[in-house]
ROMIPA-834772 format. One record per atom (N, C-alpha, C): x, y, z. Coordinates in pm, whole numbers, plus 50000, padded with zeros to 5 digits. Layout:
<nulums>
XYZ;...
</nulums>
This chain:
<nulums>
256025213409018;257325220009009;258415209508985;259295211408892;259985202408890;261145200608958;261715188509011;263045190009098;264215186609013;265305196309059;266125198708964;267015193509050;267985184309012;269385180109099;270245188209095;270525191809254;271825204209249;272705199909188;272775184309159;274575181409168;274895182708964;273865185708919;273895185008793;274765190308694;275035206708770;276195221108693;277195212308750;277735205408846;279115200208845;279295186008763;278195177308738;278065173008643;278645173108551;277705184808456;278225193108327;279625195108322;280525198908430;281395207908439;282355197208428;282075184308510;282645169708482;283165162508363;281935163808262;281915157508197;283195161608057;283535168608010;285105169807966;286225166708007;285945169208160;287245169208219;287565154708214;286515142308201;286555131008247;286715126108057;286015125607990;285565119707883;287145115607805;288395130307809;289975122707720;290805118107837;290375117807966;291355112908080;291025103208198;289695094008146;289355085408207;290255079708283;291565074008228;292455064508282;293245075508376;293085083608358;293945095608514;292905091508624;291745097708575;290415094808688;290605083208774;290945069808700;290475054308716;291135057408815;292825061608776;294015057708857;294085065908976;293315076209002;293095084409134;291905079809219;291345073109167;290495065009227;290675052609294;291025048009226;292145031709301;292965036909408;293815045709361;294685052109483;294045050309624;292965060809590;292105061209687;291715050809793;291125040709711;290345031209713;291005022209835;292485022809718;293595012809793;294075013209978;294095024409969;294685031410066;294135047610162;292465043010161;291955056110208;292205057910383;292095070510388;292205073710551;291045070210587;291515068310764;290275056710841;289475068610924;287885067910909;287415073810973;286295071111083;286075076211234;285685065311312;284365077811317;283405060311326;281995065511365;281485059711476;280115058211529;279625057711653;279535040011654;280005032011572;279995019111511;281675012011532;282595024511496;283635019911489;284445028411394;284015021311263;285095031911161;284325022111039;284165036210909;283425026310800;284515029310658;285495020710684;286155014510610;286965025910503;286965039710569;287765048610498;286765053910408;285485053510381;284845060210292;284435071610343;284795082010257;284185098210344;283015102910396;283185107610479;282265111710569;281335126010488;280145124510498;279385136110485;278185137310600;278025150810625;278795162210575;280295156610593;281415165210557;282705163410588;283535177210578;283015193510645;283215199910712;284225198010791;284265191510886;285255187010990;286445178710925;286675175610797;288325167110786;288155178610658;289995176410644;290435180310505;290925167310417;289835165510293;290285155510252;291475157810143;291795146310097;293535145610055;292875146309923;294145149009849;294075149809681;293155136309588;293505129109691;292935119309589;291455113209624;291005117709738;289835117909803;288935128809739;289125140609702;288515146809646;288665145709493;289285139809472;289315131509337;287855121809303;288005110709411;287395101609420;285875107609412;285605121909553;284525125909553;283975129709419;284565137109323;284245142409202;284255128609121;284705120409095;284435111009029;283095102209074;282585102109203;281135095109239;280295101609188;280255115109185;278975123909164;279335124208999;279805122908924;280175121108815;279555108708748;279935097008805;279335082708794;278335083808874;277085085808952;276035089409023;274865093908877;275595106608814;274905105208721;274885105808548;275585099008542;276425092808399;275235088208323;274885084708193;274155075208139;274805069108058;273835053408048;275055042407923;276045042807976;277335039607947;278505035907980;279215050707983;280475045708028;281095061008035;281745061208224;281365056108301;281945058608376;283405057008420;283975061608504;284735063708586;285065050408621;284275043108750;284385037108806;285935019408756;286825024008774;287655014408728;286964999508774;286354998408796;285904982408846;284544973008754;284174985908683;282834982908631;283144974808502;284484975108419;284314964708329;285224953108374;285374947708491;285964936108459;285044926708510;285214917308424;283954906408429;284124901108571;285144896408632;285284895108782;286204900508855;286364901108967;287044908809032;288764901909084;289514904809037;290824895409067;290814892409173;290924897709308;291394897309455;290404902209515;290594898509643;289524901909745;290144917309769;291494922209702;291524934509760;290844945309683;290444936909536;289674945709445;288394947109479;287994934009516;286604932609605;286314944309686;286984948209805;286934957409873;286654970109892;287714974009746;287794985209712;286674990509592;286554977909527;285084981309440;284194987809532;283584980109658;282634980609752;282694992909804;283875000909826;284295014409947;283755024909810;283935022009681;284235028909575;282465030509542;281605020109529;279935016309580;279675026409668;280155022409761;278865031809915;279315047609862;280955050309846;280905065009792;279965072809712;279475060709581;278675067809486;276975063509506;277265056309626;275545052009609;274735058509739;275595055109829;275525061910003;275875078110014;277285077810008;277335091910022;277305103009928;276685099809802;276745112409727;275095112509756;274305106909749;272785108209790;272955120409926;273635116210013;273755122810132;274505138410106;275725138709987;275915153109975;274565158009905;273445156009861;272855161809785;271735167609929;271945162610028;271225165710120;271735177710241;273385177610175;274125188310251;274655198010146;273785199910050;274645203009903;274715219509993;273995232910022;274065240410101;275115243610169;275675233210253;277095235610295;278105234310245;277955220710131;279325221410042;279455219809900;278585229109847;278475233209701;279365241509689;280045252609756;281355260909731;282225252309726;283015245109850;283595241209874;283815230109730;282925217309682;282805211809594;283345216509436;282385228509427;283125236309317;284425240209304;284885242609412;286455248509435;287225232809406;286825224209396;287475209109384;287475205309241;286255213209135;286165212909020;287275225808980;286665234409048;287995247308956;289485241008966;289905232209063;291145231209097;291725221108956;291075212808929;290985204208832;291185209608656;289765217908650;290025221708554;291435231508524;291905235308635;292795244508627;294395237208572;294155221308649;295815215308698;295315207108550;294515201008466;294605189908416;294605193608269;296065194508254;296765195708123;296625193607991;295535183107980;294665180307890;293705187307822;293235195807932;292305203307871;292455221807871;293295221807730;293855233907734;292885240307616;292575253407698;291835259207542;292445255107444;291255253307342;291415252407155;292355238407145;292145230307227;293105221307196;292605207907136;292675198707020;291965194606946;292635180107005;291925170906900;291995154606988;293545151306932;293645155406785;295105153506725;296315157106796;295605167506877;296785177806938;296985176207109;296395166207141;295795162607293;297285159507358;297735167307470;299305160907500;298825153507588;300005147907668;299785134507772;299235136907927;298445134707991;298355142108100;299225137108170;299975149108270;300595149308383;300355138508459;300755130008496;301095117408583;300595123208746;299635118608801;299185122208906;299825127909037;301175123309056;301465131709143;301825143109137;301935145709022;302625163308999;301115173608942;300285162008938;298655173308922;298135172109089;298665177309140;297755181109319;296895193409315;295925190409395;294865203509393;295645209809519;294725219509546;295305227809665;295205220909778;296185224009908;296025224210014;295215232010083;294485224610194;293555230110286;293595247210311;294505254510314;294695266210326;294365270710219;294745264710128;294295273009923;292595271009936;292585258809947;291045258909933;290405268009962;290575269410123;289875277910230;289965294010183;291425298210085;290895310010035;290335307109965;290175301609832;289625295809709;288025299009764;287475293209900;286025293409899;285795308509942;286555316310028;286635326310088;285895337009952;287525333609831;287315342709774;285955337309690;285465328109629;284455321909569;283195331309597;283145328909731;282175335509800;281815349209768;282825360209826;282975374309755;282355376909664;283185368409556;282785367909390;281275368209428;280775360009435;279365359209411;278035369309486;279135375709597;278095383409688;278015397409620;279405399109526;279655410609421;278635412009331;278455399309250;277825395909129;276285403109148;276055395709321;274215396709326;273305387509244;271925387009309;271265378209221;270295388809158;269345384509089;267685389809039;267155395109125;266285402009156;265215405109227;265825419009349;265365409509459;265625419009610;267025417409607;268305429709636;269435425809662;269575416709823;270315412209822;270645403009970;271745408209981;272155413610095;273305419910156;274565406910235;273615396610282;274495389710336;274385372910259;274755365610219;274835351710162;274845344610284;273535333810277;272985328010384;273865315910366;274955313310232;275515298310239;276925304810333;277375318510282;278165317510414;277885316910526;277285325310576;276465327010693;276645309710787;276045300510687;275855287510705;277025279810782;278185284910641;279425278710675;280215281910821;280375293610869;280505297210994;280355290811078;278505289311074;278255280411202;278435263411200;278335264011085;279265248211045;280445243511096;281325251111065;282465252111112;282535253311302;282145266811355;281725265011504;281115252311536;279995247711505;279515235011564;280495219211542;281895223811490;282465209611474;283315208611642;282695217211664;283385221811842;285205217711845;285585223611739;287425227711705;287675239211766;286935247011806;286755263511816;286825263811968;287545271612093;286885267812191;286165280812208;286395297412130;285725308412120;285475310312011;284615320312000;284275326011869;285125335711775;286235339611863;287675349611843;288355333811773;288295329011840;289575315111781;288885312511625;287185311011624;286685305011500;287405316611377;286875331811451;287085343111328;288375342511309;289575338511359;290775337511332;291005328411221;290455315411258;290935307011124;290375310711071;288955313711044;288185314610887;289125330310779;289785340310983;290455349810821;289185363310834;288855361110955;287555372110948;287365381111065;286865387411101;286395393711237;285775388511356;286365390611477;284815385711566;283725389911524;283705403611525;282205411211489;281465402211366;282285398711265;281215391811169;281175376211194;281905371411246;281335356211277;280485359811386;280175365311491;279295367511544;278015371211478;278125380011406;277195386011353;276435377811231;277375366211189;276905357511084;276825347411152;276825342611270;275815328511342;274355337811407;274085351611476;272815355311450;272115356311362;272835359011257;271725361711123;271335348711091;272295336311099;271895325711079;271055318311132;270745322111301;269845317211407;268515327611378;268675335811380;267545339611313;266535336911220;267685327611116;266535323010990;266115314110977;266205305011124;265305292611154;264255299311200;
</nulums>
């Protein structure tokens, strides 16, 4: 049987968005790089590179930038990447040093590791691609290379805030439980189902009334969607 990499359709979905606006990419990446938020582990703190899973933080505009640009460069072939660090023959400063390195473990460490949580944050992920294709000005239907305008200067292309997202996956979700797949219908989507108890186990929640509040839902169904979920172990 052959194994197919989940991360591949965002890939695909990548690869335009990146190919006339490399130098937007580079420059949301460095951002990043330069200046990422610090996150502490059972070690200490590893140097601002995101955490996966990463359920539990809302990352910033340019962090989910960064994320879409690893899994992008993860699996690129020949040249073409992203990665602003990869053509200079040496590295100017030890602060480039650094940030090359944080910019490394992102695409070598933790995108291996989303492919291992892809289940929990393949909505979420996608909603980071729709946001993109949506804000990045460049890529406007029918629009030819002659005719290519300038992209928007990064701070005025922001994806959504944590609340947009969170409908963004909400509604994502819907969509797809509408659609249905092949075969047996499934009444309930086991990736939401998932997300729920994802969310409950980051122990933010101190009830299950508090969890269904933020997610925007019922007690009865966050309840009812961490049994169905304990069940299907």
């Amino acid at each position: 049987m052959i194994d197919i990499d989940p991360l591949n359709e965002v890939y695909h979905r990548l690869v335009p968005l990146v190919k006339d606006n490399r130098d937007w990419w580079r420059a949301a990446v460095r951002r990043w790089a330069s200046a990422p938020p610090v996150y502490f582990d059972d070690d200490g703190f590893d140097a601002g590179v995101i955490p996966v899973p990463f359920s539990h933080v809302a990352l910033t505009s340019d962090e989910r930038l960064a994320l879409l640009a690893a899994i992008h460069d993860s699996l690129v072939r020949g040249i073409g990447r992203i990665d602003p660090w990869r053509e200079l023959p040496s590295l100017p400063s030890l602060d480039d040093d650094r940030m090359a390195l944080r910019y490394g473990i992102l695409v070598n460490d933790r995108v291996p590791e989303l492919r291992n949580h892809w289940v929990t944050h393949q909505t979420e992920v996608e909603v980071f691609v729709d946001e993109v294709e949506r804000n990045c000005s460049s890529m406007v239907t029918g629009q030819t290379a002659t005719e290519k305008v300038r992209v928007v200067d990064p701070p005025a292309v922001r994806l959504a805030d944590a609340e947009q997202i969170a409908e963004a996956v909400v509604a994502k979700l819907a969509k797809a439980k509408s659609r249905g797949k092949r075969g047996a219908k499934q009444k309930y989507d086991p990736r939401s189902d998932r997300r729920i108890v994802d969310a409950w186990n980051t122990g933010q929640y101190r009830t299950a009334k508090d969890l269904a509040e933020a997610l925007g839902i019922t007690y009865v169904d966050a309840k009812a969607a961490m049994d169905r979920h304990r069940k299907r172990k």
